[in-house]
ZASEDREN-411318 format. One record per residue: x, y, z of N, C-alpha, C in turn. Coordinates in pm, whole numbers, padded with zeros to 5 digits, always signed. Example, Ala and Ser with C-alpha at 12.3 -4.5 7.8 and 13.67 -1.06 7.14 Angstrom:
BEGIN
+01319-00569+00780+01230-00450+00780+01320-00330+00780 +01285-00225+00708+01367-00106+00714+01290+00003+00787 
***
This chain:
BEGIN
+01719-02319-00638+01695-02203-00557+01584-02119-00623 +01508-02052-00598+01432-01968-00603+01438-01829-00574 +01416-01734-00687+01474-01567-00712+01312-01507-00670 +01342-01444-00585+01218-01331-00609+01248-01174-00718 +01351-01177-00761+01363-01089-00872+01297-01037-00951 +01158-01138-01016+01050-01074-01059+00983-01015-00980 +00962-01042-00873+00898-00952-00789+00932-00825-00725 +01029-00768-00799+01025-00646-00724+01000-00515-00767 +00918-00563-00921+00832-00394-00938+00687-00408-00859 +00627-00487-00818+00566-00492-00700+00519-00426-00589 +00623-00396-00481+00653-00291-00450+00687-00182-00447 +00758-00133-00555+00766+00018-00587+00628+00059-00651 +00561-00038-00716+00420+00046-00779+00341+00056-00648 +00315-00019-00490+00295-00012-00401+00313+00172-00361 +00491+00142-00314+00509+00310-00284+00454+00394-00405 +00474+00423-00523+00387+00454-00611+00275+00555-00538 +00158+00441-00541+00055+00467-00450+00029+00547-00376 +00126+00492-00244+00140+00592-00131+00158+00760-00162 +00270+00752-00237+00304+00898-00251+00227+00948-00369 +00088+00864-00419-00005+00962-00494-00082+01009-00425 -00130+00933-00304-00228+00983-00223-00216+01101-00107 -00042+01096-00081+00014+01243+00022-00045+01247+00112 -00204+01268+00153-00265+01322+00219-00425+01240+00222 -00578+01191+00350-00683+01169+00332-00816+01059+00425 -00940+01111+00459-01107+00991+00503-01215+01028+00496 -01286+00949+00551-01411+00987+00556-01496+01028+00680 -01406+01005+00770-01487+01053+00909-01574+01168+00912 -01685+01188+01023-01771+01288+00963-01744+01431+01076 -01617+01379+01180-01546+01520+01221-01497+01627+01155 -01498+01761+01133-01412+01807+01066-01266+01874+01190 -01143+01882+01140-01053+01929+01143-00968+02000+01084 -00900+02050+01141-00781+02155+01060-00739+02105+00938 -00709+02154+00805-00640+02097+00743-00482+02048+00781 -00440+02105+00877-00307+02028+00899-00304+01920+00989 -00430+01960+01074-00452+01812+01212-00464+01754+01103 -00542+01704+00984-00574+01637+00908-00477+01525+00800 -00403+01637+00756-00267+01601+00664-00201+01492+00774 -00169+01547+00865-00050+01482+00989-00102+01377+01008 -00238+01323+01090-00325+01231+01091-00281+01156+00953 -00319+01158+00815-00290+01080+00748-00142+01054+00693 -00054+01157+00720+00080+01090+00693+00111+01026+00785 +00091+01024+00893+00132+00953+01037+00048+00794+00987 -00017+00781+00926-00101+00653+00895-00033+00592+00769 +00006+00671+00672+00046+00590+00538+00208+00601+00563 +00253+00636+00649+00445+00647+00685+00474+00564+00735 +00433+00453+00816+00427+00286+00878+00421+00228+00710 +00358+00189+00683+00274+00122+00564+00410+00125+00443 +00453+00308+00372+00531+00322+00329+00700+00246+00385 +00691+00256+00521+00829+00211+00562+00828+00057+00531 +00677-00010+00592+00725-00149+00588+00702-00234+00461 +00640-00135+00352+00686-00208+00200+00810-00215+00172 +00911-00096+00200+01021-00051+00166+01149-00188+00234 +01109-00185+00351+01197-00278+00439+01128-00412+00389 +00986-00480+00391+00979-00617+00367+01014-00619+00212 +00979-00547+00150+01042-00554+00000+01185-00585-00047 +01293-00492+00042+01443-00514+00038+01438-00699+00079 +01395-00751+00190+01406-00896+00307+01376-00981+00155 +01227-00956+00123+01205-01055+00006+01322-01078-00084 +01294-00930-00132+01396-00961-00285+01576-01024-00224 +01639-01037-00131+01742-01061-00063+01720-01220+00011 +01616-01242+00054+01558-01375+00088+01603-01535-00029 +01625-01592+00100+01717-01723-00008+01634-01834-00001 +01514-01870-00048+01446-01951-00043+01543-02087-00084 +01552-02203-00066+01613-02332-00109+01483-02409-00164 +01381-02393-00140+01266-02498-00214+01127-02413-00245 +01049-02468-00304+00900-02386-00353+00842-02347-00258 +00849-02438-00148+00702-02401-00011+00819-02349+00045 +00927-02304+00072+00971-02230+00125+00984-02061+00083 +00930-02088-00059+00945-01934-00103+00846-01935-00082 +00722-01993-00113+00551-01967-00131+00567-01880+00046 +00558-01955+00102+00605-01890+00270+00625-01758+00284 +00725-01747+00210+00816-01632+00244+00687-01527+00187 +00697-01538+00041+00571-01487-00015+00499-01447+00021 +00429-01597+00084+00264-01515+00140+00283-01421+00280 +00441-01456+00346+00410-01379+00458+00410-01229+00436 +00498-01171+00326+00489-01073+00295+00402-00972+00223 +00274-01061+00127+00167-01027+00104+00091-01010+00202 +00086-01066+00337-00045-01079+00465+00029-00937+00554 +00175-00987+00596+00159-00835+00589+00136-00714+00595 +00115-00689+00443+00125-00572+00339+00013-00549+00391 -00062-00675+00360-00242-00649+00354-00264-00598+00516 -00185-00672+00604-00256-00590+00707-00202-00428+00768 -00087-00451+00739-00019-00297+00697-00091-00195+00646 -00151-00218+00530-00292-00158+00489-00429-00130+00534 -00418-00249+00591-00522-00229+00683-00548-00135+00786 -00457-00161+00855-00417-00043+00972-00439+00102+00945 -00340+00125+00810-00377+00222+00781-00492+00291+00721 -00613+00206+00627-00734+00239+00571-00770+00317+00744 -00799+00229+00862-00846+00246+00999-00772+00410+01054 -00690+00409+01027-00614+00548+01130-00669+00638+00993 -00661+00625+00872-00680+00721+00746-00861+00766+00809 -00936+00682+00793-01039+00682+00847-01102+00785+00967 -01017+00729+01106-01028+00781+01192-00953+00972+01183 -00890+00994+01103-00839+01122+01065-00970+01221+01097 -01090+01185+01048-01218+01281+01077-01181+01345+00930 -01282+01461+00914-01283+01545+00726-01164+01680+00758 -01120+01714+00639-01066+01848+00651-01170+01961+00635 -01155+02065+00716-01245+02147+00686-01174+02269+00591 -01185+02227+00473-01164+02293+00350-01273+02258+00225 -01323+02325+00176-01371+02305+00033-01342+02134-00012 -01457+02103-00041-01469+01981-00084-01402+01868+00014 -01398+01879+00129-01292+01819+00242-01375+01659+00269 -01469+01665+00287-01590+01515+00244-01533+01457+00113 -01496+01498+00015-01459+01454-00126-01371+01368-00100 -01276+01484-00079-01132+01446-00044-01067+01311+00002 -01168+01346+00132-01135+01232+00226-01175+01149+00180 -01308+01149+00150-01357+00994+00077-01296+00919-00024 -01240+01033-00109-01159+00936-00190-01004+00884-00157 -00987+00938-00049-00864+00897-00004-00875+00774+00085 -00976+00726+00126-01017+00616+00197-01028+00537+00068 -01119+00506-00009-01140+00474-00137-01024+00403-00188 -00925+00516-00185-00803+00448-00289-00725+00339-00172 -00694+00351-00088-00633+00233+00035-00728+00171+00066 -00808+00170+00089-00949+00040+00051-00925-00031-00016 -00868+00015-00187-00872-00105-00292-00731-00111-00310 -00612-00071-00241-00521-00113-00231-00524-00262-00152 -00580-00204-00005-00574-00305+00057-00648-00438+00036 -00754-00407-00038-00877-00511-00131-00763-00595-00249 -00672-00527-00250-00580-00599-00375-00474-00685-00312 -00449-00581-00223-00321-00713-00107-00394-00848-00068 -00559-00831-00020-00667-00920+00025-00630-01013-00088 -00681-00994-00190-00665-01106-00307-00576-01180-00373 -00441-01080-00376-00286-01143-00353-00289-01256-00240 -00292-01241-00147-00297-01352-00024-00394-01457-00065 -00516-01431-00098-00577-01575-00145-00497-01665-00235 -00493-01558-00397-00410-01590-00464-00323-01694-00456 -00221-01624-00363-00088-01684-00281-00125-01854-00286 -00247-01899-00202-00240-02044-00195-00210-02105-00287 -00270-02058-00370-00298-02149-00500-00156-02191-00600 -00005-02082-00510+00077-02106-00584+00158-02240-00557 +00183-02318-00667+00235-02472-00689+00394-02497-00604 +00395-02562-00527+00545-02624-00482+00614-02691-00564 +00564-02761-00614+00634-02892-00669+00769-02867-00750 +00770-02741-00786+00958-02717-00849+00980-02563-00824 +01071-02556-00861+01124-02395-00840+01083-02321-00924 +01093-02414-01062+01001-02321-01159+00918-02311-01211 +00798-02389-01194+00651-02360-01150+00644-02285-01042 +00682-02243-00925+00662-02201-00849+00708-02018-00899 +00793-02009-00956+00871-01891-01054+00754-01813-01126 +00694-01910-01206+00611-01873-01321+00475-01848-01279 +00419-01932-01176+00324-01892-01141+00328-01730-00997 +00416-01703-00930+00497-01616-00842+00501-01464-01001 +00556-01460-01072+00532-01392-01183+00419-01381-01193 +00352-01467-01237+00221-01480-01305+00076-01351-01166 +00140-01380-01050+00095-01313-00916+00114-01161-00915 +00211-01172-00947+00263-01035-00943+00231-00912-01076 +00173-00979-01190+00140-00933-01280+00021-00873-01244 -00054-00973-01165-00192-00949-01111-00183-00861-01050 -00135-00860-00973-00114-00754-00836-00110-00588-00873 +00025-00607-00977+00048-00515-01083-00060-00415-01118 -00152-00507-01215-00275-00487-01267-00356-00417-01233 -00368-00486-01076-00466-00447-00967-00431-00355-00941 -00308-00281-00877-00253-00108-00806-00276-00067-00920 -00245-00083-01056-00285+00027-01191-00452+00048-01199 -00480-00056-01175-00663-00005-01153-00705+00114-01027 -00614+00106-00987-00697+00190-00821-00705+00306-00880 -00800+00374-00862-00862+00484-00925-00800+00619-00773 -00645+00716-00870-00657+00744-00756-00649+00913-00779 -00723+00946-00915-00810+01072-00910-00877+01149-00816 -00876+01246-00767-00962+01352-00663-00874+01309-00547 -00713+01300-00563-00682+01261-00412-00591+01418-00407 -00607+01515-00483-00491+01645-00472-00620+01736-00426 -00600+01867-00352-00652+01938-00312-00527+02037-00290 -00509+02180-00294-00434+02282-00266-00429+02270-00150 -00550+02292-00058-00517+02330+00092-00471+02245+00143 -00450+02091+00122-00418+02000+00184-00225+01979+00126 -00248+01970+00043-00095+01981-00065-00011+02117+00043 -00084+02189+00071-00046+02335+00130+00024+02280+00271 -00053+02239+00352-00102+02168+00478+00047+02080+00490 +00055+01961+00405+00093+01859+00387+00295+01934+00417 +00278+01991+00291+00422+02096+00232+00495+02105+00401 +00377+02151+00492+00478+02204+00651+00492+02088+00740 +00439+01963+00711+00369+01897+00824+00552+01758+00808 +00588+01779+00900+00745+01687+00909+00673+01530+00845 +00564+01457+00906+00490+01304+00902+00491+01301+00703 +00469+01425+00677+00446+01379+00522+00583+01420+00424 +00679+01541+00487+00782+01507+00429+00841+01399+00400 +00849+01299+00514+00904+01182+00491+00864+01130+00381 +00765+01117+00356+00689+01020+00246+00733+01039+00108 +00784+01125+00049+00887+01204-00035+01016+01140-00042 +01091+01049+00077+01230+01059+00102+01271+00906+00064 
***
């Protein structure tokens, strides 16, 4: 049988993420800081839910052979990645806050789910390359993935994503409480 057990700091450094970023694009509209906040919690609160739920399925998932976990695996890396995706697009479409440095902001808040989602992208390539042939090659190299992955969310550079007015914004807006919960 095959454990996804190593895999499940994975996903919490995932949510991690999410709830560093709270609030953020680059569009060249400006808006309210709270149209703004809402817009992006309404975008990273999908994303947050369905790490949370495909993460529980994995780690609970009873693979019986290698290409049956590799499967399971990659479906949950593709996914993630497009989960991410979605959201870089709606984060995006948010337009700028019109607050002080609100172009910054946003940009780096696109920025950081960019190379989230640039990291899920490469997990999924990754993914092929992992070996069937036993449960535990398939184990070690599945580890060996996840280290990467690891690696990769600790690299995302996710500095310049706090702003007061938006933190302010965020504090009233119900879409980003959740993200907290």
């Amino acid at each position: 049988m095959v454990h996804f057990a190593s895999l499940r700091g994975a996903p919490a450094l995932l949510i991690v993420l999410l709830l560093c970023a709270g609030c953020g694009s680059s569009g060249s509209s400006k808006v309210s800081a709270g149209t703004y906040v809402k817009s992006v919690c309404s975008a990273i609160s999908p994303l947050e839910r369905d790490v949370v739920t495909r993460s529980s399925a994995l780690n609970n998932s009873t693979a019986t052979n290698a290409t049956e976990a590799k499967r399971t695996l990659q479906g949950f890396l593709k996914a993630i990645e497009q989960d991410s995706e979605h959201a870089v697009s709606q984060i995006r479409a948010a337009g700028t806050p019109d607050i002080s440095g609100g172009k910054t902001v946003s940009g780096a808040i696109v920025k950081t789910f960019s190379e989230l989602r640039d990291a899920m992208k490469a997990a999924v390539t990754k993914s092929h390359a992992l070996p069937t042939s036993s449960a535990s090659s398939f184990n070690s190299a599945a580890q060996a993935l996840t280290t990467s992955v690891r690696g990769s969310l600790n690299n995302i550079d996710a500095s310049g994503l706090t702003n007061p007015a938006l933190e302010k914004a965020a504090s009233k807006e119900p879409a980003c409480k959740s993200l907290n919960s």
